[in-house]
N, C-alpha and C positions, 0 to 999 in steps of 0.2 A: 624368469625361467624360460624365457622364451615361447616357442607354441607348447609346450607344456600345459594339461588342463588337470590330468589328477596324476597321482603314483601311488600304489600299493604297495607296500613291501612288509613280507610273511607276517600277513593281518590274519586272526585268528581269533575266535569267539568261542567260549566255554559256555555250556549251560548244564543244569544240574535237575537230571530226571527225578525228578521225587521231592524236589525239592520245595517246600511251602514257600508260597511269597508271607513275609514277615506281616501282620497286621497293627494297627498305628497302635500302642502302648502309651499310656497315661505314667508318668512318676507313681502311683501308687501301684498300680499291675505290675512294674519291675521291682519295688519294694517288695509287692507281695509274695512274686516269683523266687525272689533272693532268699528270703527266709524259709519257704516251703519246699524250696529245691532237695537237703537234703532228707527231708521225708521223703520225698516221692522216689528216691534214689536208692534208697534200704527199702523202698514197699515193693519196688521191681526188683530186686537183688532176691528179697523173701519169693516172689513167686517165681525166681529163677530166671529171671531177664536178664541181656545183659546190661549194663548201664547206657551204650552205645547203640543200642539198637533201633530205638526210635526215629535216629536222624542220618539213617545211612541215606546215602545217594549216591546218582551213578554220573559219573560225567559225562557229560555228550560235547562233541566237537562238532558246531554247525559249521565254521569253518578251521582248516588248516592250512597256516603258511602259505596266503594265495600272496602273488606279487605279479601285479604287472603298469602298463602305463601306458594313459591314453593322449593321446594328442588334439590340440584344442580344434574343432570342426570335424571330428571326425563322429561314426554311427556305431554303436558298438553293440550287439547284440548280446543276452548273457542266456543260455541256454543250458538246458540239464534237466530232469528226473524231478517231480514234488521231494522237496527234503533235503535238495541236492547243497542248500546253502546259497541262494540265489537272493532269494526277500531279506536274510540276514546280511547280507553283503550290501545292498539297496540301504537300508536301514541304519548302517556304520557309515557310508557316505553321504549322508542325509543327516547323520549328527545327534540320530533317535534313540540310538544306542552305542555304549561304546563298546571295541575290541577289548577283548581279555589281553591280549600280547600284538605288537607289530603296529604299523602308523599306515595313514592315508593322509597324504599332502595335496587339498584341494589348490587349486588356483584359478578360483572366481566365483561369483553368488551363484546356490544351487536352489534349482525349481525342482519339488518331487512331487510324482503323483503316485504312490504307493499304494492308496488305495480309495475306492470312491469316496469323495467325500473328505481326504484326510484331512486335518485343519479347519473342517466347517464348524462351526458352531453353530448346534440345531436351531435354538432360538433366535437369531439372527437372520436378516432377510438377503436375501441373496447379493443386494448392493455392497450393505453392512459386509459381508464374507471376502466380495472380491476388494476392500477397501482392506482390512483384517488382514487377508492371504496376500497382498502386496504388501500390508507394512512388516509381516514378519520377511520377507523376499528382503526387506532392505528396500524395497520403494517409496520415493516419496510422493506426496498426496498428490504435485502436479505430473509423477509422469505416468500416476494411476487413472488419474483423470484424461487423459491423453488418450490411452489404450481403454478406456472402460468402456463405448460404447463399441469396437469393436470384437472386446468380449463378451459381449453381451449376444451381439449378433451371431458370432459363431456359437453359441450355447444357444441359440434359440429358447431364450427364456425371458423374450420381452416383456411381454404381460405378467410377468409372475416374478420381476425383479425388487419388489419392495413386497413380496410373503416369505414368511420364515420359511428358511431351505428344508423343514422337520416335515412341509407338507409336500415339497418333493417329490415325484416319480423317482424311483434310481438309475430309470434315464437322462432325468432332469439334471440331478445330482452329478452324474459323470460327467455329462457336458458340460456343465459351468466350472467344476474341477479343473477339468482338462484346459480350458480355453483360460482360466486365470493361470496355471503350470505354463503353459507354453506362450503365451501373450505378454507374460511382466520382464521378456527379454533376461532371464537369468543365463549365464555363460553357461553353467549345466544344467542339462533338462532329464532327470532322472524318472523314469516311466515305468513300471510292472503292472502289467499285464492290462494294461489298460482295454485293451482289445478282448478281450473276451466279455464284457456288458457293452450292449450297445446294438444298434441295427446296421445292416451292411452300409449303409449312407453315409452314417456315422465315423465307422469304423474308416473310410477310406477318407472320408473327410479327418481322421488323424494321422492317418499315415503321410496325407498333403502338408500338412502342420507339421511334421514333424522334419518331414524334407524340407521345408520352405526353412526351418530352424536351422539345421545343418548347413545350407547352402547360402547362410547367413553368416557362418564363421562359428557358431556354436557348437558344444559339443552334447550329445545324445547318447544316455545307458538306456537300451529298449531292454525288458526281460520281458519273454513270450513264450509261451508256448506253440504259437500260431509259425512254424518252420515256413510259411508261404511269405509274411511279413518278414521275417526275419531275413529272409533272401533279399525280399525286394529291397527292403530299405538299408541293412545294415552293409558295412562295409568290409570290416570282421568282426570275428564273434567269441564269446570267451564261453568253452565247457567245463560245468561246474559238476563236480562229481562226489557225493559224498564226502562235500564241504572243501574239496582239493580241486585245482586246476587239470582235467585232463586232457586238453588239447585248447590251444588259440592261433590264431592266424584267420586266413580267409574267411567271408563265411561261409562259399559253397564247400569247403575244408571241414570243418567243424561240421556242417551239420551233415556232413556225409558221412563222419568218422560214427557222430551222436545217434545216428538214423541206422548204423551198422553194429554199436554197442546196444541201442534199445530196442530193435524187432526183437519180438519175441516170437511172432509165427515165423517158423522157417519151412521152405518147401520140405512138406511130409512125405517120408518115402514112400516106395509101392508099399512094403506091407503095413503100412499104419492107414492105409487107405481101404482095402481089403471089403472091409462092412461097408463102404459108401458107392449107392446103387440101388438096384433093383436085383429082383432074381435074376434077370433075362440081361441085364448089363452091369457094366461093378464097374466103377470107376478106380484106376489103380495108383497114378501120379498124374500131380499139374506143376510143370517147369516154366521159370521165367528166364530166360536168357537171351544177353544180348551180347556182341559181338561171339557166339558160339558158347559162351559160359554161363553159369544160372547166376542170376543177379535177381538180387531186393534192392537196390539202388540203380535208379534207371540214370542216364544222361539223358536229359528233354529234347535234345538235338538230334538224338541216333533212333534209330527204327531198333523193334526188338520183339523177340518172336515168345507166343505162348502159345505150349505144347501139352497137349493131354493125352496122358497113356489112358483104354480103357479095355475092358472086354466085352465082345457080346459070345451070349451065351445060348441067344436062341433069335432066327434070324425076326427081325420086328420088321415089315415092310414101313418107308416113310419117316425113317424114325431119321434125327440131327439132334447135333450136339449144337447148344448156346452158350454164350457166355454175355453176360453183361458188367459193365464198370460203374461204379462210384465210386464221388468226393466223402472227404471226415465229414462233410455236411449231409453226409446221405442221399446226395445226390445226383441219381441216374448221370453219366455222359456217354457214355455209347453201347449199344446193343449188336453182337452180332452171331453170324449160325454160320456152320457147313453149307449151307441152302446157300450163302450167296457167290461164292462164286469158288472151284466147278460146282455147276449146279446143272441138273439132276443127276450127275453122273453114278455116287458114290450113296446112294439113296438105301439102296436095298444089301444091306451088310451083311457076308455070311458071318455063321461063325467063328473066331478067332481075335486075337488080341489088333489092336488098332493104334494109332497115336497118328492125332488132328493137331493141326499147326496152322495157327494165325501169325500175322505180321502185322506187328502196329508200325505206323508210321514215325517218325521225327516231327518234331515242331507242332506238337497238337495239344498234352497237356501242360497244364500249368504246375509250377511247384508245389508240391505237397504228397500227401498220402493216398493212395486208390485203392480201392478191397476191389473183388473180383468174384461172382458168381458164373459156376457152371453146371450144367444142367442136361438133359436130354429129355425130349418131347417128340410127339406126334403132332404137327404142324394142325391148330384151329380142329385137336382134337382132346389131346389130355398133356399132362406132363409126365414123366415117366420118373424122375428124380431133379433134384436141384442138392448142389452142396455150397451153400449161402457164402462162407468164409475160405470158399478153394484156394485165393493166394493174397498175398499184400504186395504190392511195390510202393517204392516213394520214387518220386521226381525228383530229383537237382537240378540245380543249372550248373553246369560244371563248362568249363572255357569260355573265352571271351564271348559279349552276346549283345551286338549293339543296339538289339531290337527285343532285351529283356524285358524291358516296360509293358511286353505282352501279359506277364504273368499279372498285372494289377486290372486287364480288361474287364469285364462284365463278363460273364455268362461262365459256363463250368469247366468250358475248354477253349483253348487259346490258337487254333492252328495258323501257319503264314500260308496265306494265300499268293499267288501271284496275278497281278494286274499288271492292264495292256493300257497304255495310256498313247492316246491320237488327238491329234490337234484337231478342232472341227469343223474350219476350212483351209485345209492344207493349201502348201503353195506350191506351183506346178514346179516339177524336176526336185522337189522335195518329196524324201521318203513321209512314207503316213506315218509309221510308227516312229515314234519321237524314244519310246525305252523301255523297258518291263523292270518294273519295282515289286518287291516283297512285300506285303503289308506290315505298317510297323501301328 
């Protein structure tokens, strides 16, 4: 099939709400059911039941007629809504369960990590597991042995590789997981949500695995929630939507479309703002706009200006408006006031309506989500109001970006700096400055 690694075509899975899972029946409990049936069918007709009514159900479609097709080395991201048909789609290509209607034609051995631990066997010591989790991959004993102590390394779980995995941390447990999924060299390396258990170390220490896999000629299904991974690593992305394909292509495409169907905080107008203040100031709107238009989806490259309408209502000597940013992680990346700059011009505010306007820069955060507090205080005196949830933006990367590998740096914002770079003993009738590079 050439570079072909899977194809879908209109896969679809029925489940049945209400439905009892059948429990194991002996030949005489069906004997005894057959004969007592229809008693019990005239004892509910007598109190007016219908004969049917015990066993209605409802059907649910986790997925409907999804189709598409990946190509072998390629990162595909699968993104969507809890419920959206994501894990069920994982799970049909994993071979865990089957579709109700339509096919998936894999082409090569698949590695999944669906969920911590899937495949362990508690009583089994962690050797015993990655020995186990390679022979169902289809490995044999010599090229588990090959690879076993370097997955042992990246699980950091030397000392505790011959105790039963039941004694485990569920840190413990992910890491050894993850490192036998991605280490036993399977052509598909099928991954949910791996990323969400785990410490920052960890976590970027998969996201390294999982590029080092791709760029190995393998192919990679990430499902995340985490839209910052999903940028960096994936290449495109598939949106899943109430079990239907609602958008695939790019992934700065996709999760910009997904980021613009799932806000649900939208800039609140003035009059839903109204109650939010004080007596003496009322805060009335807070607008995100960038190139001149309000936007919840920002471009990481473009500067873009937030704007708060407010009233004062009685003049407050000293008084400034703040505002502060954070990450989904809750945390702080930058703080700023009217106080900085004109400063002290615009201190003493009569009364009347106002709207203050900041300008963020380009090239500072990283992809993901920002919440936004603003507020008004009397500077190292009191606080006058704060409204916690004033706006959301999300980040994209949206155009080419050869210096995107900023978004995996450390710390909670990513800006490019510029550096001067000089030789440090130059040579005469040679300029000093040798070039000015962006930081990558």
């Amino acid at each position: 099939m050439g570079k072909l690694a899977l194809r879908v075509n209109n896969l679809s899975k029925e489940y049945r709400i209400g439905a009892k899972q059948e429990a194991y029946r002996t030949l005489r409990d069906t004997l005894t059911d057959t004969f007592s049936a229809p008693f019990r069918r005239a004892s509910r007709l007598l109190r007016g039941e219908s004969g049917g009514a015990a066993n209605l159900t409802e059907p649910f479609w986790a997925l409907k007629n999804v189709s598409f097709e990946v190509q072998r080395g390629e990162v595909v991201g699968i993104i969507g809504r809890n419920g959206a048909g994501k894990s069920t789609l994982l799970k049909i290509l994993s071979r865990i369960t089957e579709p109700t209607s339509g096919t998936a034609e894999i082409y090569g051995r698949v590695g999944s990590l669906l969920e911590v631990g899937t495949g362990f066997h508690a009583e089994l010591s962690g050797r015993d597991n990655i020995y186990l989790n390679g022979a169902i991959l289809g490995m044999s004993r010599a090229e588990i042995d090959r690879k076993f102590d370097e997955i042992v390394a990246f699980a950091e779980v030397e000392r505790f590789i011959d105790t039963p995995v039941k004694h485990y941390s569920s840190g413990m447990y992910l890491r050894l997981a993850f490192a036998v999924a991605a280490h036993l060299e399977p052509e598909i390396l099928i991954v949910d949500e791996v990323l969400a258990v785990g410490d920052a170390a960890f976590q970027k220490k998969c996201l390294g695995k999982m590029e080092e896999v791709a760029h190995a000629g393998r192919t990679v299904l990430f499902v995340s929630h985490d839209l910052t991974a999903i940028n960096t690593l994936c290449e495109r992305a598939i949106l899943l939507d109430q079990g239907e394909i609602a958008k695939i292509g790019r992934t700065r495409d996709v999760v910009a479309h997904y980021i613009e169907r799932t806000t649900t905080r939208s800039q609140a107008p003035a009059a839903a703002r109204q109650q939010t203040g004080h007596e003496d100031i009322r805060l009335l709107d807070v607008r995100v706009l960038q190139d001149g238009q309000p936007a919840r989806v920002i471009n990481c490259h473009e500067a873009f200006d937030i704007e708060i309408d407010y009233e004062i209502r009685r003049v407050t000597r000293n008084m400034r408006f703040f505002m502060f940013l954070r990450n989904e992680r809750n945390e702080p990346i930058l703080g700023t006031s009217d106080y900085d700059e004109p400063a002290p011009a615009a201190l003493d505010r009569k009364v009347g309506r106002y709207t203050s306007v900041v300008r963020i820069p380009g090239n500072i955060f990283k992809v993901g989500t920002i919440y936004g507090t603003v507020g008004a205080d009397i500077e190292r005196e009191r606080v006058i109001f704060t409204d916690e949830e004033a706006f959301q933006i999300n980040i994209i990367e949206a155009g080419s970006d050869i210096v995107s590998g900023r978004h995996g740096r450390a710390g909670a914002i990513a800006p490019l700096l510029t550096w001067r770079i000089s030789p440090a003993d130059p040579v005469d009738g040679q300029l000093d400055l040798v070039g000015e590079q962006r930081a990558l």
